[in-house]
N, C-alpha and C positions, 0 to 999 in steps of 0.2 A: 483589195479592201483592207484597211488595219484592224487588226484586232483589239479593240480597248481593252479588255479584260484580262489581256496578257501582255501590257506594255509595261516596262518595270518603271520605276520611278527613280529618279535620280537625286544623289545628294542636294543639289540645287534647287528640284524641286519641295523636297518637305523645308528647304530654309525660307525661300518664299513661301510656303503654304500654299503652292499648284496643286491643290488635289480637291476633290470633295469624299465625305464621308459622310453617313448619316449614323447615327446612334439610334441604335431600336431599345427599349426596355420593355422586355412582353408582360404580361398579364396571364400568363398561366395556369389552367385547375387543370389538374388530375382526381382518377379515381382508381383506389388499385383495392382489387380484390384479391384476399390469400385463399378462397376457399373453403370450401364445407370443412375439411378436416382440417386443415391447421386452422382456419379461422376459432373450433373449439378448443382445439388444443392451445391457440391463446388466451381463450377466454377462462381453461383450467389452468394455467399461470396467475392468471390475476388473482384467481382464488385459492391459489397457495397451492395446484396438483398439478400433475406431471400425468398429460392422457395418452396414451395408447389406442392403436384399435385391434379387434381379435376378429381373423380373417375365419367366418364360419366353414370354410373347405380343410383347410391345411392346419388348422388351431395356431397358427403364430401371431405373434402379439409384435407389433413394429410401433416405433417410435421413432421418429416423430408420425403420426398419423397419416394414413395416402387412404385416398376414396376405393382403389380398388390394390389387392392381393397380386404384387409382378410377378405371384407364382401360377398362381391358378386363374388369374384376370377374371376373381370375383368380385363385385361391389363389396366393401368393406362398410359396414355400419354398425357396428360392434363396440362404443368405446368403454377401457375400462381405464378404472384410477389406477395409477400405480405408486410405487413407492419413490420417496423421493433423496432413496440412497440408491448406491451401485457401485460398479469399479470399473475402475481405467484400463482399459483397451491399450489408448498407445497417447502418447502424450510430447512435448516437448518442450522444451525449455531457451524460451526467446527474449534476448535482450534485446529487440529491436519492436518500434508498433509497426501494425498495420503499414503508419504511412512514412513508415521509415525513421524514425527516432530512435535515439539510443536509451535505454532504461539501463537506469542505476540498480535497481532490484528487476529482477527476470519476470517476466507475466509464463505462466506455466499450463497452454492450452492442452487440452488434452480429450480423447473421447471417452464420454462416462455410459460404461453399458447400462443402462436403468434395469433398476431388481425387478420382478416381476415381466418383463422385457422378453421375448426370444432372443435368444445368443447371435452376438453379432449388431444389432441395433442398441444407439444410444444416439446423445447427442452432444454434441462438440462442444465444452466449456473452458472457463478458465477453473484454478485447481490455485488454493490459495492456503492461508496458514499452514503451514509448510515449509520445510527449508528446501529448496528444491536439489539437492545431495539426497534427500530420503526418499521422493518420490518413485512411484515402482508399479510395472505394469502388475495389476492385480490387486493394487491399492485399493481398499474400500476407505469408500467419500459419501458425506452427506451435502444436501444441498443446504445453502445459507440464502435466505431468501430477505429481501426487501422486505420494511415493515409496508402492512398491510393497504394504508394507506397511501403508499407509493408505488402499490404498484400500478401498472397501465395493458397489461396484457401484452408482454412482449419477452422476449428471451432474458433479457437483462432484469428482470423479476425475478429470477436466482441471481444475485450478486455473483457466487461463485461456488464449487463444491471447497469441501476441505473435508481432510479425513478424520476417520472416527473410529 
């Protein structure tokens, strides 16, 4: 019995157009849920704060937000404001994007422990006015945030940190 679905196609064939195809265009909806905790924790972005939550067993304070404590595997429901300075963990310095472009000026990611924060939690930024020659683990940065009206409850509602 031939297998159609593994017979290859030949030069000849796509010049006469022997083949069928059908073109599908879908009609798509999703729904994505982020979650009790981050889902506040975006909605303290939109309003200018940076949330935390404080694990009631162990006192640690983690950012970005998780419903339960990976230390003690207690419910976390705790959230507090924090500050929306802090300093660079580890950072680096990329002349290439995401999707592979080359930049003329370097984008300068970097992790910003948040002040208020237990040691070791923060969250991944970019790190901007700056030359990036001065940048330095230990740098204290503030956050520069979108005017108010622009923002939409998402990470990028900080623009970027830059120090201070």
């Amino acid at each position: 019995m031939k297998n159609f679905f593994a017979t290859p196609l030949k030069d000849e064939d796509f010049k006469k157009r022997n083949f069928c195809y059908e073109a599908w265009i879908g009609n798509c909806f999703y729904a994505w849920d982020c979650g009790k905790a981050i889902g506040r924790y975006l909605e303290g972005l939109k309003e200018g704060k940076i949330l935390g939550v404080k694990c009631s067993k162990c006192e640690r304070i983690m950012v970005p937000p998780r419903i339960f404590c990976e230390w003690c595997f207690v419910l976390v429901e705790d959230f507090v404001e924090l500050k929306d300075t802090g300093r660079i963990n580890t950072f680096s310095i990329s002349y290439i994007t995401w999707d592979m472009k080359r930049l003329e000026k370097p984008q300068i990611p970097a992790v910003i422990e948040i002040d208020g924060a237990s040691p070791g939690y923060g969250i991944l930024h970019l790190v901007s006015e700056v030359d990036p020659k001065e940048v330095k683990v230990g740098m204290r940065v503030k956050a520069v945030w979108k005017d108010e009206k622009e923002r939409e409850g998402k990470i990028t509602d900080i623009k970027y940190f830059k120090p201070y």
